[in-house]
N, C-alpha and C positions, 0 to 999 in steps of 0.2 A: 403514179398510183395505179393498182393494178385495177380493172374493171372487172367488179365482182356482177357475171351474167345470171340473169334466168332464163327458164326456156322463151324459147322464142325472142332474145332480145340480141340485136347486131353492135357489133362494134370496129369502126375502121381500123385497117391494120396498116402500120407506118412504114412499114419493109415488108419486103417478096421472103426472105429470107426468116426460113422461123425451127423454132422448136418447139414441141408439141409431147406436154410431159403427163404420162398417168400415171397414176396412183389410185391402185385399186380395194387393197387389201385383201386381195385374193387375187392365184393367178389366172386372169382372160390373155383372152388372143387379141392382139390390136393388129390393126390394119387401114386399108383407103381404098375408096373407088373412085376412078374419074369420070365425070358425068357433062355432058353439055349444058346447053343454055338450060331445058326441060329436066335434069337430073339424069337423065338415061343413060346405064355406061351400054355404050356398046357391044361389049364381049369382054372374057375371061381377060384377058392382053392387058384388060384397063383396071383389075384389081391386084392391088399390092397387098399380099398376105406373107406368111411365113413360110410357105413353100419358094414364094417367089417375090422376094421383099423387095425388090429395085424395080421402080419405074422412075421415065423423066420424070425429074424436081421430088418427087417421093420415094423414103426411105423408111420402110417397117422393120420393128425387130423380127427375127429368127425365129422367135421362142414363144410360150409361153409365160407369162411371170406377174406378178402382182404389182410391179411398176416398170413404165415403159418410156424411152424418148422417140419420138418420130421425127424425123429429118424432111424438111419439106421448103421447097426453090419453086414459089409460083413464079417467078421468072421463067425456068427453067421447061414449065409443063407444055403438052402441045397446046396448038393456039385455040383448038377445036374444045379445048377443056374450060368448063364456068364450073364447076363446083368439083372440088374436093371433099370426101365425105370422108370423116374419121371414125370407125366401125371397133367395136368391141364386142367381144363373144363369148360366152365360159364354155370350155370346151367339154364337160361332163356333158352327159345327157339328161339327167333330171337334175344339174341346177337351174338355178332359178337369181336373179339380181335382186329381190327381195329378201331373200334370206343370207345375204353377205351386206358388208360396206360398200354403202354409195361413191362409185365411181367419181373422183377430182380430177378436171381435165383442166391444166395450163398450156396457154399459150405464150412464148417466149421470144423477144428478136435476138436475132444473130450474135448480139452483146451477152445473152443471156438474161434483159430485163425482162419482169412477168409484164405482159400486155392484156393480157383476160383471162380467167380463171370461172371455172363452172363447175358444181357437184350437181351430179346427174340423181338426183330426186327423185321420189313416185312411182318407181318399180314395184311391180312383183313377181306375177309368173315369166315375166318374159327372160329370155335367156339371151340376146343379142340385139344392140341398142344401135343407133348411129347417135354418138356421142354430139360430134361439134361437123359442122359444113364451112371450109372456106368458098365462097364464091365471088364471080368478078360480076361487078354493075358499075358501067359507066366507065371501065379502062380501070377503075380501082377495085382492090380485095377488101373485104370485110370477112368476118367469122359471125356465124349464130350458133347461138348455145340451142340445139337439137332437143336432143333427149326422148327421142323418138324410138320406145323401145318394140321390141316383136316376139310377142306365144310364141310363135311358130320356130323359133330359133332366126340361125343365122338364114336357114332356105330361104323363109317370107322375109328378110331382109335383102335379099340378092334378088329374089322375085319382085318383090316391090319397085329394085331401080331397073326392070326390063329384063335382066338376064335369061336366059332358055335353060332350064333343067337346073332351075337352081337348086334344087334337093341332092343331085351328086357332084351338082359345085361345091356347096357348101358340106357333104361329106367330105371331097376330097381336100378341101382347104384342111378341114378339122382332124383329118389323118395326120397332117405333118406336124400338128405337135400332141397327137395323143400317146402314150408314155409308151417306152420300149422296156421289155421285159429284162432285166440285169441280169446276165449268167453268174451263177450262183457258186461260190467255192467252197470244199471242204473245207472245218475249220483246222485250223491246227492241234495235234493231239494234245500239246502238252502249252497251250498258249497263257503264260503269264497274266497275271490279273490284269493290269493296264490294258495288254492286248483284246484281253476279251470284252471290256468295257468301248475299248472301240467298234467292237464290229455292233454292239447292241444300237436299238434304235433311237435316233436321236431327238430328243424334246425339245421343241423351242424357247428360248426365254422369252418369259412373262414379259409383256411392256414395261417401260420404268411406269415409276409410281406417279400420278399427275400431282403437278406443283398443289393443285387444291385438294388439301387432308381427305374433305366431304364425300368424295364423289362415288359413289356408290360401288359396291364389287361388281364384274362383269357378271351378267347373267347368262344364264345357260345359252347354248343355238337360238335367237332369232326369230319369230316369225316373221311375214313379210310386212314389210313397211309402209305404211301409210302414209301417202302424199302428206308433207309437210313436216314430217318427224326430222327433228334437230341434227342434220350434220354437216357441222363446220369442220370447213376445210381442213385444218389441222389434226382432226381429230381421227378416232379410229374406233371402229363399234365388233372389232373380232379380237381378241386376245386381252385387251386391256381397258380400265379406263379413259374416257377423255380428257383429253387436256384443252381445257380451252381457252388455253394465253396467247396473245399476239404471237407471231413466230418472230420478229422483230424485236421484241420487246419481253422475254423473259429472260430470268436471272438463269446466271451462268450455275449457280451450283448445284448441286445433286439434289432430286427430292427427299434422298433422303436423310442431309443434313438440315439441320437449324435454317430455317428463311430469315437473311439479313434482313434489315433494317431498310428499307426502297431512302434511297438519296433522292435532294429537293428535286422537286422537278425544274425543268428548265425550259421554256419556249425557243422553240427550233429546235428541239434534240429529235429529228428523226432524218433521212437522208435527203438528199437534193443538191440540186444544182444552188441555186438560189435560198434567201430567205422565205421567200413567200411559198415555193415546192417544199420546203421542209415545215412549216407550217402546215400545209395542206397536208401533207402527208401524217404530221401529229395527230389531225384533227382526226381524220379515220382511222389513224392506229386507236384514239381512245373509242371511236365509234365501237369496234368491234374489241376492243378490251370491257365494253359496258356489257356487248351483245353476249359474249361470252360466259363471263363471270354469273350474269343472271342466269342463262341458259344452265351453268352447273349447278344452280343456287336452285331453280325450280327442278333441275334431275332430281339430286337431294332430296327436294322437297317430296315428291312426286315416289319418289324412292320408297322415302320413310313410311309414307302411307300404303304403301302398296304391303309393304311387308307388313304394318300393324294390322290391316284385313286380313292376312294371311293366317297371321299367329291368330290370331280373337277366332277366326274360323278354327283352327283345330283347336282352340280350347273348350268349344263347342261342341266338336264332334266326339269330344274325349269325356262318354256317360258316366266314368268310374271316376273322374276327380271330380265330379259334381258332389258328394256326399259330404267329403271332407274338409268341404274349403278350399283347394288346388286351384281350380279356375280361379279364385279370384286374384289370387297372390299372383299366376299366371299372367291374364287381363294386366297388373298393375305392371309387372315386369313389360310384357310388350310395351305399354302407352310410355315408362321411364325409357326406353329405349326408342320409341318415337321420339321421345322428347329433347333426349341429348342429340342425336343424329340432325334434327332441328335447328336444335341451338348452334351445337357445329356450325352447319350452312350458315347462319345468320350470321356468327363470330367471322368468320372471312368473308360474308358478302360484305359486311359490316365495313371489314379491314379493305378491301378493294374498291369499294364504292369511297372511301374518302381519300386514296391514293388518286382518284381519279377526280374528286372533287379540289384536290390543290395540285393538280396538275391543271385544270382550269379553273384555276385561280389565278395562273400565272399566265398561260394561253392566250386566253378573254383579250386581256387590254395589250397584247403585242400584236394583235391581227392586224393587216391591213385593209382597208378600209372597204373593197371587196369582200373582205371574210366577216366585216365586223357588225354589231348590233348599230340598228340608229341612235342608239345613245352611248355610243363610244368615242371617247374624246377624239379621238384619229379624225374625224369628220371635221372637225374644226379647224384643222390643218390642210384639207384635201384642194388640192389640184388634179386635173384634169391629165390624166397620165399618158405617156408618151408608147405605152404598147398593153397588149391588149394579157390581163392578169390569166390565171389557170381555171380560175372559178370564180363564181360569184357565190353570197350567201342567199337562200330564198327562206330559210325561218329556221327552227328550231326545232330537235329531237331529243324527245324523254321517256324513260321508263319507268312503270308504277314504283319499282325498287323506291328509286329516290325521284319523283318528282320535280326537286330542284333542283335537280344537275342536269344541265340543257348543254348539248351538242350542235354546234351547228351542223344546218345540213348545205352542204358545197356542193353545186352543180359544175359537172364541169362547161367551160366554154370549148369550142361555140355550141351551144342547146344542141342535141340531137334529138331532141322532143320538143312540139311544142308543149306550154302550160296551160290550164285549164284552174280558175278562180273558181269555185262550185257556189253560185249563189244561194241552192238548196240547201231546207232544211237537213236531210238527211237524216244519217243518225245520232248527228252529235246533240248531247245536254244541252251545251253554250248556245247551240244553234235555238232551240227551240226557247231559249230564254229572250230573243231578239223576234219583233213583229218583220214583216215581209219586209216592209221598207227598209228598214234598220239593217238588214241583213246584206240585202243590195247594197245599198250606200258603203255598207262596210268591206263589201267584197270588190268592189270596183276602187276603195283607197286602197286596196292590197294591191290592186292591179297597178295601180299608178305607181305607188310604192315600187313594186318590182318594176317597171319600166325602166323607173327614175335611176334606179341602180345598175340595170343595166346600162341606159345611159351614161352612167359614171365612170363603169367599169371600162369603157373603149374608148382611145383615142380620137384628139376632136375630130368630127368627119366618118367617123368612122362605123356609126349606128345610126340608124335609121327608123323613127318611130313614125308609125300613118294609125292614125287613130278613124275607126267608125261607129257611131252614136245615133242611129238611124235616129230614133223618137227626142233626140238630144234630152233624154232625162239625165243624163250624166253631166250637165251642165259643171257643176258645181267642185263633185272630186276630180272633175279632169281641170279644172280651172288651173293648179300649178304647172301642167306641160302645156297647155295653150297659152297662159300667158310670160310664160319664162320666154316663151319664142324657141322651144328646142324639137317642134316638132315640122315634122315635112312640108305638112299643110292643115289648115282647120277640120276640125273632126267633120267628115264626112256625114248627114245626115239625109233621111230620106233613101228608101229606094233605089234610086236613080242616083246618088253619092256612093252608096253601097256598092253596086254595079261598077259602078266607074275604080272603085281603088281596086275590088278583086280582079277587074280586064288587066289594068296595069301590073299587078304584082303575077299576076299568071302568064304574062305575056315577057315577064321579067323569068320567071323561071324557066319556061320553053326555051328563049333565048338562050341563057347558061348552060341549060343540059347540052342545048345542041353544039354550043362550042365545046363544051367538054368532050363530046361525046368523038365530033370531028375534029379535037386537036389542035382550034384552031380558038383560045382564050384571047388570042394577041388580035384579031381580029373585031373583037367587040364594035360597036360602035362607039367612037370617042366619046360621047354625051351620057354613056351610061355612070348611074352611079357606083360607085365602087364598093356603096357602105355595104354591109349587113342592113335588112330590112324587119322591125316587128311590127306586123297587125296588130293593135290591140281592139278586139272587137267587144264593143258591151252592147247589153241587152240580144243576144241572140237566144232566136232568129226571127224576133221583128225586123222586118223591112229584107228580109229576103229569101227571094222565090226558088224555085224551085234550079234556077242555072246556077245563080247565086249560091247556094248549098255545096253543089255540086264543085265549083271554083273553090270553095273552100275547103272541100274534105281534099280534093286535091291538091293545096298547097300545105295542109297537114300532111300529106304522105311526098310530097315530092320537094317542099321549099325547104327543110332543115336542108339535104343536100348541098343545097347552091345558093344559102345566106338567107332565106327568107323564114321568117318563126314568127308562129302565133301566138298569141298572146288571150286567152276567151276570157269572158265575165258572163258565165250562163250559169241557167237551173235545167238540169238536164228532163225534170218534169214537161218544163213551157217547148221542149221541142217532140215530147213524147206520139205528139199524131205520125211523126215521119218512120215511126214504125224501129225497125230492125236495122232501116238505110243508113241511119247514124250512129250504129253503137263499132262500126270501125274508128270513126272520128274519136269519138270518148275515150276509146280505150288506147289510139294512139297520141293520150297527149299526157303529161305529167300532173294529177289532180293535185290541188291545193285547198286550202279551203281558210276563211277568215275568219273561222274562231278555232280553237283547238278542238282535235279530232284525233281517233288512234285509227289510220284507215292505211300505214304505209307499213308494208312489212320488208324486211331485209330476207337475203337471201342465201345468208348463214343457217341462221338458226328457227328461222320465221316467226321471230317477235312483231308485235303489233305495238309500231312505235307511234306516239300522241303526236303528232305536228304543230307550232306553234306559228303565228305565222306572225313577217315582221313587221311590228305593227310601229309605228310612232311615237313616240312621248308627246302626252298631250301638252299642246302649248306649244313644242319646237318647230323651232324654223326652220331648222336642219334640209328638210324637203327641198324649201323654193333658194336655201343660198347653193346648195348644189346645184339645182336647174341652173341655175344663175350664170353658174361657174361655166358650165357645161354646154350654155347657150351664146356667152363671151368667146367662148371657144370656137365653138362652132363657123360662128361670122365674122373672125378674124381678129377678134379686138384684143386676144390673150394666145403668144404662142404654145 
């Protein structure tokens, strides 16, 4: 599944070996600079542009053009190179990346599978972006979605990574593709109709028509775009409508025949190796078949209205059909034309929201047990698995549309974030409808809940749970991992318990870096454990000081790496004296929250989806015969 990024978020890459695809719809200049550890390229030598598109391992197009493939062998680059920076430019002089389509940048392996994908968002005036950065940390490459755009053009982009005189650097790059004058021929005296229709200027064809009827006529030029404004991937905001259907998953016919009939759905019908990768992979084709469909549902909507202000305002401004009656017949005519435009949207949201409601229908109960609710029969069945699944489920995503068509939401493994339980009121209804206590109690069974599932999902031996409960008011929801026996050791309390698990799990990540770092993993010392580790930390930051903090914002930034993941059960209020010190921690961890909430947005279309979270069936035991399973396991008793 691809990794759809935002700014600023990393994703490891599995091969040296890549393709690097834009799609701009408009044409920019793509390009690379090679930069050391610091970003700084050293000189002209180390930018790959269109005058001079080959360097080691990078390969830029020639041209100009509105989509681009970039060829790129970090293998290949000198040793002296940590970041490659993928650079786009519009080569006009008063454009502007607000006033065109948001830049879509894929990255691809060697096979041609997509590996992460990013629409470059929230431009305006600026005319020359650094799109995406591969860089190396720790002997391996990763990519960050950038989007680091620059006023100043391409200059204060070249200036920025060091360069000298980057005002007639980036002139002369932008020379080699600014357009050359075509010598002009007389026409022919007596040239045939056909002929003369050729040499006339040529029109582009309009987009096809997008599969959904609704979607409004393309609007005139653009103004600039305001961070956050809806564009998904597939789509395109210069010549035509949007189309916002899975690109996997629409129908082969033309828009502009009859739409078949959609055949039953089927669990497993999307690509993969495996049963459970083609599951996974359905579950986010429907993610972003829900994301979409609304998104056109609310254009429509948003549409309609816009236009009936429009008309109502000049029936207003028109004094001469006031006498006669005109305005109002007018007035009625716009509002019946709001009104079917309306109905439209709803009639296919109508139709695509229950295509997608018996698609999971049929989904739901094929999942495995990773993917599945706690009250799915699969859990009845479950064993302790012999390798470690693609994702686990952590709760539930929905949209106001239909509130009861719930998506799960699939992390994948292993975390590259830790999680965060928010025992805060915040802003949800549900929250405020729970006293203090309530709130905590219920947010720390979410924690266990998701432990306990992680725990399930890995092979025996192969997760590691250290729980810390400084004031032990937690007694009680952690009772199922304390007493199944499936945790490391007894919840840490106190202090001086505190202390003691962060020495060790920090002393565990030093360790790891540093064999990674020298090459030397085979090295370890025998006695090390081999598992994955999570902290599940509650009540923070009772019971720890000021080192104590500090061990732990760094094993948020440094332990996903090397198998260590946290796990919190805080109210980000109760730690509000530490100022500013902690809002890196908060914001590098995954929020979740123990009643429902709409605080997660996607990075399509930036809908504000509700989180449900996965809570229990009251009464079931489901909980402790897993522990069960998973702590037999563990000590040998079950291979």
């Amino acid at each position: 599944m691809t990794a759809e990024l935002v700014r600023g978020q990393n994703h490891p890459l599995p091969d040296t070996r890549l393709e690097i695809r834009v799609s701009a719809g408009h044409p920019v200049l793509a390009g690379a600079t090679l930069g050391d550890e610091r970003g700084r390229v050293p000189g002209v030598e180390w930018i790959a542009h269109p005058g001079s598109p080959s360097l080691p391992g990078v390969d830029v197009p020639a041209q100009a053009a509105a989509d681009h493939r970039l060829a790129v062998d970090l293998a290949a680059v000198p040793e002296a190179v940590h970041r490659v920076s993928v650079l786009l430019a519009l080569p006009g002089g008063a454009a502007r990346f607000g006033a065109v389509a948001a830049p879509f940048v894929t990255v691809a392996g060697a096979d041609g599978a997509e590996i992460a994908s990013y629409t470059i968002t929230g431009l305006d005036s600026e005319s020359a972006v650094v799109a995406l950065e591969l860089y190396r940390r720790q002997g391996a490459w990763k990519v960050r979605a950038m989007g680091q755009g620059y006023e100043g053009g391409l200059a204060a982009l070249l200036g920025d990574q060091g360069l000298e005189r980057p005002a007639d650097l980036a002139a002369s790059i932008l020379e080699t593709v600014a357009p050359r004058p075509a010598p002009v021929a007389a026409p022919p005296q007596h040239a045939p109709e056909a002929e003369r229709v050729r040499h006339t200027a040529q029109v582009p064809a309009a987009d096809p028509a997008p599969t959904t009827p609704v979607t409004p006529p393309p609007p005139s030029p653009q103004p600039a775009t305001p961070p956050g404004t809806p564009t998904p991937p597939t789509g395109t905001r210069t010549g035509g409508p949007i189309d916002y259907a899975h690109p996997s998953r629409q129908s082969a016919a033309p828009a502009s025949e009859p739409r078949q009939a959609s055949p039953a759905p089927v669990a497993g019908d999307a690509s993969g190796w495996s049963m459970d990768e083609r599951l996974y992979n359905q579950v986010w084709g429907m993610f972003e078949d829900l994301a979409r469909t609304a998104a056109a549902y609310r254009s429509a909507c948003d549409f309609a209205e816009s236009r009936l202000d429009r008309e109502l305002d000049q029936t207003l401004s028109d004094y001469r059909a006031r006498a006669d009656g005109a305005n109002d017949a007018a007035r009625a005519a716009a509002r019946a034309r709001h009104d079917e435009l309306v109905e439209r949207a709803q009639v296919v949201l109508d139709r695509d929201l229950a295509q997608l409601a018996a698609e999971s229908e049929v989904v739901e109960p094929a999942l495995p047990a990773a993917f599945a609710r706690w009250d799915n029969p699969v859990w009845g069945a479950y064993r302790v698995p012999a390798e470690e699944p693609m994702a686990v489920r952590l709760g539930d995503l929905h949209l106001p549309e239909r509130s009861e068509l719930r998506i799960p939401m699939l992390v994948r493994l292993p975390l590259e974030r830790g999680l965060w339980v928010d025992s805060g009121r915040g802003r949800s209804e549900a929250a405020g409808l729970l006293d203090e206590t309530e709130l905590r109690r219920l947010a720390l069974d979410c924690a266990v809940a998701h432990a306990a599932r992680l725990l399930a999902a890995h092979p025996a031996g192969a997760f590691t749970v250290h729980v810390v409960d400084p004031a032990g008011a937690g007694a009680a929801p952690l009772a199922p991992l304390v007493e199944s026996g499936v945790l490391a050791a007894p919840p840490a309390r106190g202090a001086a318990g505190v202390s003691a698990v962060l020495e060790q799990l920090t002393e565990r990540v030093d360790l790891l870096q540093m064999a990674v770092r020298g090459g030397a993993a085979d090295a370890l010392p025998p006695g090390l454990d081999a598992a994955r580790q999570l902290l599940l930390v509650h009540d923070f930051p009772h019971g720890f000081d000021d080192r104590a903090v500090t061990r732990l914002r760094y094993l948020a930034d440094e332990g996903p790496s090397v198998g260590v993941h946290l796990l919190m059960v805080a109210d980000r209020e109760d730690a509000s004296a530490y100022g500013p010190l902690l809002d890196p921690l908060w914001r590098s961890l995954l929020r979740l929250t123990p009643v429902p909430d709409d605080h997660l947005a996607d990075p399509w279309v930036g809908h504000a989806w509700s989180y449900e979270p996965p809570l229990l069936p009251p009464g079931s035991g489901v909980l402790r015969q897993v522990l069960a399973q998973v702590a037999e396991a563990r000590h040998g008793k079950r291979p």
